[in-house]
C-alpha positions in Angstrom: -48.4 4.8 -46.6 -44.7 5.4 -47.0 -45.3 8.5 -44.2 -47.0 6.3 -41.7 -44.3 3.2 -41.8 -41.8 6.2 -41.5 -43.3 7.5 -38.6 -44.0 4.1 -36.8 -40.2 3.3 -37.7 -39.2 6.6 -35.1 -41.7 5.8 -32.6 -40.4 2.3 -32.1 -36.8 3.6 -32.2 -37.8 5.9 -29.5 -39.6 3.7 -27.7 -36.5 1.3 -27.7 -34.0 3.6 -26.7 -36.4 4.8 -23.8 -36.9 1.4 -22.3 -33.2 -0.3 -23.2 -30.9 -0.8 -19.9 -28.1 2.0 -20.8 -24.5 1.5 -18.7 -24.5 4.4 -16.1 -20.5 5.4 -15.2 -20.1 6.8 -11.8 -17.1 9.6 -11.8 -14.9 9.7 -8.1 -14.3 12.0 -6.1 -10.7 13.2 -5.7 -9.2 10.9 -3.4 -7.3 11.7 -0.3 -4.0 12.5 -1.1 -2.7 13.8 2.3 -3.1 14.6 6.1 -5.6 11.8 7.8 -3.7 8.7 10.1 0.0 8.3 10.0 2.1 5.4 8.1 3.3 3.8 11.2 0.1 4.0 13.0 -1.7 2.5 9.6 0.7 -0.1 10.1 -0.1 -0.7 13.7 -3.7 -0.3 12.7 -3.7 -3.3 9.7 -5.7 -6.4 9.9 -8.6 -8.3 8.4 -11.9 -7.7 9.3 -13.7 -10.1 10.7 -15.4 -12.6 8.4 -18.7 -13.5 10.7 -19.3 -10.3 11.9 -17.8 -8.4 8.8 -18.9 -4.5 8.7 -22.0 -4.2 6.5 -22.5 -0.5 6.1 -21.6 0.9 2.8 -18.1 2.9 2.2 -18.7 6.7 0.7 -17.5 7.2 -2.7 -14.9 9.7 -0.9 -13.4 6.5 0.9 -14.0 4.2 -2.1 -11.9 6.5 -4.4 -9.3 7.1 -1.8 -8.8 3.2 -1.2 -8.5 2.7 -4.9 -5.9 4.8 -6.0 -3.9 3.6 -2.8 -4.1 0.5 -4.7 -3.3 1.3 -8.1 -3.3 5.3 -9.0 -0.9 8.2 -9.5 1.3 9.6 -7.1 4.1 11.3 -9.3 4.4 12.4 -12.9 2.9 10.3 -15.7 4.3 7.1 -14.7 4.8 7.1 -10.9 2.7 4.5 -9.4 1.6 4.1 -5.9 2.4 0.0 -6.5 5.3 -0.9 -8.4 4.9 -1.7 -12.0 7.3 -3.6 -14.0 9.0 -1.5 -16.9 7.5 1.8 -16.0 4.2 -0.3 -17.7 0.6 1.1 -16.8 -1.0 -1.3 -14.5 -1.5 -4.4 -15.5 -3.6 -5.5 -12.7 -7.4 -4.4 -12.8 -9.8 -3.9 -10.3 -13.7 -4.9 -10.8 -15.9 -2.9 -8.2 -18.8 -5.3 -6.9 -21.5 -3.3 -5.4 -25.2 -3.4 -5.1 -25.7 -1.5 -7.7 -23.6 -4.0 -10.5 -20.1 -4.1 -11.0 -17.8 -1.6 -12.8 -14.4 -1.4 -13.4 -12.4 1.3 -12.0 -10.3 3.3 -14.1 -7.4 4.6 -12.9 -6.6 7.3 -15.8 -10.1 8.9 -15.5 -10.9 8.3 -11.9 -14.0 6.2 -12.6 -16.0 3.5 -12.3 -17.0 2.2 -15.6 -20.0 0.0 -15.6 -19.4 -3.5 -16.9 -22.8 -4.9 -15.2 -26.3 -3.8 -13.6 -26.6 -7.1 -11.7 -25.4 -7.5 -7.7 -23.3 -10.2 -7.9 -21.8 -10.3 -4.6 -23.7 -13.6 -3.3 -22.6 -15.5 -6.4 -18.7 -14.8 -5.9 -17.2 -15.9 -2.6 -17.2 -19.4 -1.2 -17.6 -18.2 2.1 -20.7 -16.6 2.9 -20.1 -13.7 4.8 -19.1 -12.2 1.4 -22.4 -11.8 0.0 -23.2 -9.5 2.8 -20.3 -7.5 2.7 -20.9 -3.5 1.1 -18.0 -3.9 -1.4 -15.5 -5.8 -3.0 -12.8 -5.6 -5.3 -11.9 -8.4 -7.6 -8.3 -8.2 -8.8 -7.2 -9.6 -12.1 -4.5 -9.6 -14.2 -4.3 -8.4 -17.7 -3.3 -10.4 -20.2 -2.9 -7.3 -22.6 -1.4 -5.4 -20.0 1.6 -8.0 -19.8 1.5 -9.1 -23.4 5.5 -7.5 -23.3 6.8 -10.6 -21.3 6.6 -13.8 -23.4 7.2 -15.6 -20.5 4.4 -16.8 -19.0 5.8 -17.8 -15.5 7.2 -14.4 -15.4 4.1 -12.2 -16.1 2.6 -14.6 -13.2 5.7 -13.2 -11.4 5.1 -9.6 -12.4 1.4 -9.8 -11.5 1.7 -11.5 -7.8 3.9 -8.6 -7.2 1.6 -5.8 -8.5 -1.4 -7.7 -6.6 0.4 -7.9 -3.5 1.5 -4.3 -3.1 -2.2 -3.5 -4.3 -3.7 -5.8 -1.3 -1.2 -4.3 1.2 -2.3 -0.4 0.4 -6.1 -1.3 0.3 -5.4 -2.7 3.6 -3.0 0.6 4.8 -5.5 3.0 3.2 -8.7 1.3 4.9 -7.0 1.3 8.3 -6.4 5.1 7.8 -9.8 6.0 6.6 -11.2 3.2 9.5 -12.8 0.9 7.1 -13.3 -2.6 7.6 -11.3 -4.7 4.8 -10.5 -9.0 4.7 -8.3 -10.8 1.8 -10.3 -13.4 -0.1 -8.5 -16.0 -2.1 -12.1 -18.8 -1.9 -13.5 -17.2 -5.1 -15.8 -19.2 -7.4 -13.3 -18.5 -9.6 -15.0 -20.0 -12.7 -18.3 -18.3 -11.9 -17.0 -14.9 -11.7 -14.8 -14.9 -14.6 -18.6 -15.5 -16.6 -19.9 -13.1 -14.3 -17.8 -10.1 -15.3 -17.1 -11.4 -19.1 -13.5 -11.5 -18.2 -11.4 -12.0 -21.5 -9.5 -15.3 -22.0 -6.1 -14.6 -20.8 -7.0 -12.8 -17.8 -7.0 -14.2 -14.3 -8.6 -13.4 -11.0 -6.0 -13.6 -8.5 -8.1 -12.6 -5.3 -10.6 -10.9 -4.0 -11.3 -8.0 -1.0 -13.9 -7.1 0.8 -14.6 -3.6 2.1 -17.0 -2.5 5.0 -17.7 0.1 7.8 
């Protein structure tokens, strides 16, 4: 008897492994690092996309990697940023990727997108509507652990506007380069996505863009 409740025991262990939802991580490709459109003509080249007839074709992961660590990745050494971080201090600004496969967090260090969700949240986050439709978008928020240094609450606020408005200026450069469609969003359900994503007391969405081709 003691066999057979053994070997029911391993079955239903199986069984539950086999049919339990498991996080699937997607690894980048290297992003583009040189060569394409010029910084001047990127310049010429910036603007928002559109809301009512915002692109709805998906990005590749080439361009999705390459707009990402525009935003917040490594251009120099161990501590050369290609936004400017307070202190020499790893970003402290975090990007959540919303596609229509879930959501993941990209990580900077590894070049990846680390699944935090299965669901497509994309209708449930932007008050306009046009952002349900859109391919991709990136939820910026600030890291309460990343800025736990400063004491001073009005000056992490400081530090983070900064860090988010270089990030939104290079998404914006590197999607004009690689001809992608991109808008600034600051009507978030900002309550809603925060539960959403699980985001840790502390932490707080400052905006939100939307990518397209």
């Amino acid at each position: 008897m003691k066999w057979l409740y053994k070997n029911v025991l391993v079955v239903v262990t199986l069984l539950f492994c086999l049919l339990s939802p498991s996080l699937a991580d997607i690894s980048l490709p290297e992003p583009q690092t040189d060569g394409g459109m010029g910084l001047f003509q990127a310049l010429k080249e910036r603007a928002s996309a559109p809301g009512g007839d915002f692109p709805s074709a998906p990005l590749s992961m080439e361009d999705l990697s390459t707009i990402l660590w525009s935003a917040t990745g490594l251009n120099r050494g161990e501590k050369g940023w290609t936004v400017p971080m307070t202190n020499g201090l790893p970003p402290y600004v975090y990007i959540c990727v919303a596609l229509d496969s879930g959501v993941y967090r990209f990580d900077w260090s590894a070049n990846a997108l680390i699944e935090v969700s299965k669901d497509d949240i994309r209708d449930k986050i932007g008050a306009q509507r046009f952002v349900a439709s859109a391919p991709c978008g990136l939820i910026l928020i600030s890291s309460a652990e990343g800025l736990e240094t400063f004491k001073d609450d009005g000056l992490k606020k400081e530090f983070a506007a900064v860090a988010v408005g270089a990030m939104t200026q290079d998404i914006y450069l590197a999607s004009a380069a690689l001809n992608v469609g991109a808008r600034y969003i600051h009507s978030i359900k900002f309550a809603e996505t925060k539960s959403l994503l699980g985001i840790p007391d502390g932490d707080e969405i400052i905006c939100l863009m939307i990518l397209g081709r």
